[in-house]
N, C-alpha and C positions, 0 to 999 in steps of 0.2 A: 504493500500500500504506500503512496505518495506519503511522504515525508513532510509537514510544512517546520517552517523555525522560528519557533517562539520563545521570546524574551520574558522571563517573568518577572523580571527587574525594571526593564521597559519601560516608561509610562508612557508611550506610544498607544493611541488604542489598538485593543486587540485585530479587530476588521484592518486598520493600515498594515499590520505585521503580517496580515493574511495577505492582503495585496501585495507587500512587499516579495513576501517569501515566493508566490507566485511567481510573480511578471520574474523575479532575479532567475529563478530556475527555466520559464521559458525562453530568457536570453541566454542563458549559459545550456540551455539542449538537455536540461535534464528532462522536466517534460518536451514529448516532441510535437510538431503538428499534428492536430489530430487526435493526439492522445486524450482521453477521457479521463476526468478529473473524478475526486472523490465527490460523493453524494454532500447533499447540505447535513444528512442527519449523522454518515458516517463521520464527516468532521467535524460536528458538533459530540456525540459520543467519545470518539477517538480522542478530543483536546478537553473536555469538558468546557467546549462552550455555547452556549445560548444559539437558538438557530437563526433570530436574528440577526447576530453576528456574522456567523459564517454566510447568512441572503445578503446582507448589507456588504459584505466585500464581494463577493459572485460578480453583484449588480455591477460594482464599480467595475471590476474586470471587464463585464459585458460591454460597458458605455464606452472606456479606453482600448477597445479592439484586441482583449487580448484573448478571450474568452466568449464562447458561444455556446447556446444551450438548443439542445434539439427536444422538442416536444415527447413525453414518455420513455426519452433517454436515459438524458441528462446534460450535463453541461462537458466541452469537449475545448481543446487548445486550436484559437482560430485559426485556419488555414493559411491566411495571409498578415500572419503576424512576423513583422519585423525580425529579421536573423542576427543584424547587423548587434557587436557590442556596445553600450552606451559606455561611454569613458568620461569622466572628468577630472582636469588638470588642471591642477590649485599649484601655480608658481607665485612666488616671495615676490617677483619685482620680474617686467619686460623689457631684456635687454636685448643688445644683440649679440651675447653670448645664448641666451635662454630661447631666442629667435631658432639657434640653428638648433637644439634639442627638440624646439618645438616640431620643425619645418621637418628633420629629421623622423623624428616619432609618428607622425602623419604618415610620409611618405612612406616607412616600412609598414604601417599600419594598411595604407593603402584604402578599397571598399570593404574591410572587413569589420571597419567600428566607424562612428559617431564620436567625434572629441568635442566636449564643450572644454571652454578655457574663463578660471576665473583667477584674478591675483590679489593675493591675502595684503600685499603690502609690507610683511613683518609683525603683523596687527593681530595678534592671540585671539582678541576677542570679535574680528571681522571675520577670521579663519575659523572660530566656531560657529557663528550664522554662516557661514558658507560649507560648511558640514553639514550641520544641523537641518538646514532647508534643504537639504541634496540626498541623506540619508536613503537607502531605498531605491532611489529612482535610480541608480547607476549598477554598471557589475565591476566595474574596478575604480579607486579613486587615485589616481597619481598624485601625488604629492611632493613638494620642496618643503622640508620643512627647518627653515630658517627663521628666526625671531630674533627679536631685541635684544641684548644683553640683559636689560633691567624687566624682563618678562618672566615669573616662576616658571619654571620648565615642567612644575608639575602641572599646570594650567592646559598646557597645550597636551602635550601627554595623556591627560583623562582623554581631549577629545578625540585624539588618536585610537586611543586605544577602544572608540566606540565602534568605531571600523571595522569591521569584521577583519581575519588576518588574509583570508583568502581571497579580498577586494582590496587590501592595502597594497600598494607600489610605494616605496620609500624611491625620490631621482634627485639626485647631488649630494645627497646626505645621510646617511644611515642612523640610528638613534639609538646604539649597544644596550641602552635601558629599556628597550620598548623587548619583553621576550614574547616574541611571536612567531608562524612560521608564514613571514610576508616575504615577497621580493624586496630590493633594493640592487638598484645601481648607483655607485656613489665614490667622492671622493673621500677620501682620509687625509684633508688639511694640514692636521701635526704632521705625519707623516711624509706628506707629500714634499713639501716646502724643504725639509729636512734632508729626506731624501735629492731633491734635485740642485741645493744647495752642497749638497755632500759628493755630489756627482761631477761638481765644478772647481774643486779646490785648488785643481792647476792655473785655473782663471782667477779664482780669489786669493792666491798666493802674497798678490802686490799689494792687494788691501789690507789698509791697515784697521781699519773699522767698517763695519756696514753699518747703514742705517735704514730703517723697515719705516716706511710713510706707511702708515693706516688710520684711515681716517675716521674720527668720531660720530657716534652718531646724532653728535649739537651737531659738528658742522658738516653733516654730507647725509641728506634724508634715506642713505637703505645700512644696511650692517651687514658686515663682513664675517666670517666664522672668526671668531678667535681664537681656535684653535694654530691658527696662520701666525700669528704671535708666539703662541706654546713654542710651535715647530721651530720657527726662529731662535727666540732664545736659547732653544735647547742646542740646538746647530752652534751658536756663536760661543755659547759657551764649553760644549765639547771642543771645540779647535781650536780655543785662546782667541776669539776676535774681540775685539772693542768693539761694543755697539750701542745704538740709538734707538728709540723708535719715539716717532713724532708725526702729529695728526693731518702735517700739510707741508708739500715743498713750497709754497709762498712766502713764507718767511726763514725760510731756508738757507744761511750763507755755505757754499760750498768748499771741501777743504778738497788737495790732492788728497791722494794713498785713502778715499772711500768710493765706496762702493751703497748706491740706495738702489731699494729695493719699492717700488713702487707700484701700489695693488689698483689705485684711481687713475682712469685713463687723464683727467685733468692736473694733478701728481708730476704724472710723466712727463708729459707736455713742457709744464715748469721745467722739471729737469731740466729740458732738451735746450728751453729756452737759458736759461742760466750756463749750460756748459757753452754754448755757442756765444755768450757775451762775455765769456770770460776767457781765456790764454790754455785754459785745460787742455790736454785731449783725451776725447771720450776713447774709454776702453784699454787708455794707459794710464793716466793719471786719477781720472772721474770713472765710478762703475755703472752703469745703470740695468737696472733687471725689469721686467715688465711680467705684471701677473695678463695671463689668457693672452692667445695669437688670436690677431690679426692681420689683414694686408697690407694695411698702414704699417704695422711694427716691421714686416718682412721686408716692404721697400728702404724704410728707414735703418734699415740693420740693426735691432734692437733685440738683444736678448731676451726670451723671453720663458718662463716656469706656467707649462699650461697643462690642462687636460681636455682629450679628444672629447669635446662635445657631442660633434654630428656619432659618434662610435656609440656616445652615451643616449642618445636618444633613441639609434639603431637599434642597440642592444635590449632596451627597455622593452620596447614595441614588440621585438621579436619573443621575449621568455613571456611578456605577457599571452602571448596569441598561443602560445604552447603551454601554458598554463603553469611554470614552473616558480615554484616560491623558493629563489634562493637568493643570494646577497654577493653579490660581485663588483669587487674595487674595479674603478676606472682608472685605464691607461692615464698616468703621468709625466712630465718627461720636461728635461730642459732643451729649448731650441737655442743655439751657439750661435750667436753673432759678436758683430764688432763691437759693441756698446759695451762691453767686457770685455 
């Protein structure tokens, strides 16, 4: 007998959890076209509930096309009900790093899903009305899940964890306290930075201090992982470097024998502006590092500590469609140019 999945915790009414558990299983093919659905009295028996209940969500079924009832039957999964997965994509902020994930995960995605796109901002509590009203109506929910520094992390967490684990997609970020058996594709920030800073030693040899621009979030409206800091310091301090870290290269006076490290494309920019007005030369005297490739950095020759995006959106799209719940770090890697 069909299975439905109820919450007794829930305060959802019961009929919504009906229609929920429905429609989610004739998207995902567990009921198939056609197939005959339990009686009203059999699910009302079977769950103990009211048969009211179980007529008042049928109804709703019948009126949203997912469900048809034949006369001395019963009620059957309608013939021409949509195959297609409903997906939605809750990203932190639209960038044009987050563009090519997007553009990316579509295109593998291809006609086989429906992606709506909404963006939380960094905003714990925008990110749960935008859970909250979405609940149900989707079969997987993609997720960034980036926040504010000054946000409880248990806050966002509870609404995480209202997601079923089997609809959860963790993309850019993994959450090691969230124990579930969800997907994620993601970076490891401490790590990465660390690693790709430690991959370059023969280029940081001349510098005598690095300094890490990352900027606050008074003065630059999204947030950065801070983990990216962790990974830094840890770096400069395993290998003896003198280092900085400071919120803006604008008031930045530049010295030789450093080397900055800068995560804001406007950051950079400064840099580039400031070595060029002053007698330095970039990548013998002045270092510059650049977080995420671009074209721009590639024609400028500008080093840069990125990770494959378009791979990262590839890859999402594809363990989704194959239904695999497992957790895979994203390629990271440093690109070698002159600017070092």
């Amino acid at each position: 007998m069909y299975q439905l999945k109820l919450n007794p915790v829930d305060k959802k009414p019961k009929y919504k959890q009906i229609v929920e558990s429905i429609i989610t299983d004739i998207e995902k093919t567990v009921l198939k076209i056609n197939e005959q659905l339990p009686s009203i009295s059999e699910l009302s028996e079977e769950y103990y509930l009211a048969r009211d209940t179980v007529e008042k969500a049928y109804k709703e079924l019948k009126e949203r096309g997912y469900i048809t009832s034949v006369q001395g039957k019963g009620f059957y999964v309608e013939k021409n009900v949509a195959s297609k997965l409903k997906i939605l994509l809750v990203f932190n902020k639209l960038s044009s790093y987050k563009k090519i994930i997007y553009y990316s995960f579509l295109k593998t995605l291809g006609d086989k899903a429906k992606v709506d796109l909404q963006i939380h901002h960094y905003n714990a509590t925008l990110f749960k009305e935008i859970i909250e009203n979405n609940l149900g109506k989707y079969n997987y929910y993609v997720i960034m899940p980036h926040f504010f520094q000054d946000i409880d992390k248990v806050d966002y967490m509870k609404i995480i964890r209202n997601i079923p684990p089997d609809q959860l997609v963790l993309l850019d970020k993994d959450l090691p306290g969230l124990d579930s058996d969800h997907l994620a594709v993601y970076q490891d920030f401490e790590k990465d930075i660390y690693s790709a800073l430690a991959s370059a030693t023969d280029l940081l040899e001349k510098y005598k201090k690095l300094v890490l621009v990352f900027p606050s979030e008074v003065n630059y409206p999204f947030n950065y992982p801070f983990e990216i800091v962790q990974g830094f310091c840890l770096f400069c301090i395993e290998y003896n470097k003198e280092f900085e870290i400071v919120e803006s290269a604008y008031d930045q006076i530049i010295y030789p024998g450093t080397a900055y490290i800068a995560v804001e494309e406007t950051d950079l920019a400064e840099l580039i502006k400031k070595v060029r007005q002053s007698s330095y030369l970039l990548g013998r005297e002045i270092g510059i590092i650049s977080f995420n490739e671009t074209t721009l950095k590639e024609l400028l020759s500008i080093t840069v500590i990125t990770t494959d995006f378009e791979t990262m959106g590839r890859m999402t799209a594809a363990l989704l469609l194959e239904k695999k719940h497992i957790k895979i770090k994203n390629a990271f890697s440093m690109i070698r140019r002159n600017s070092l």
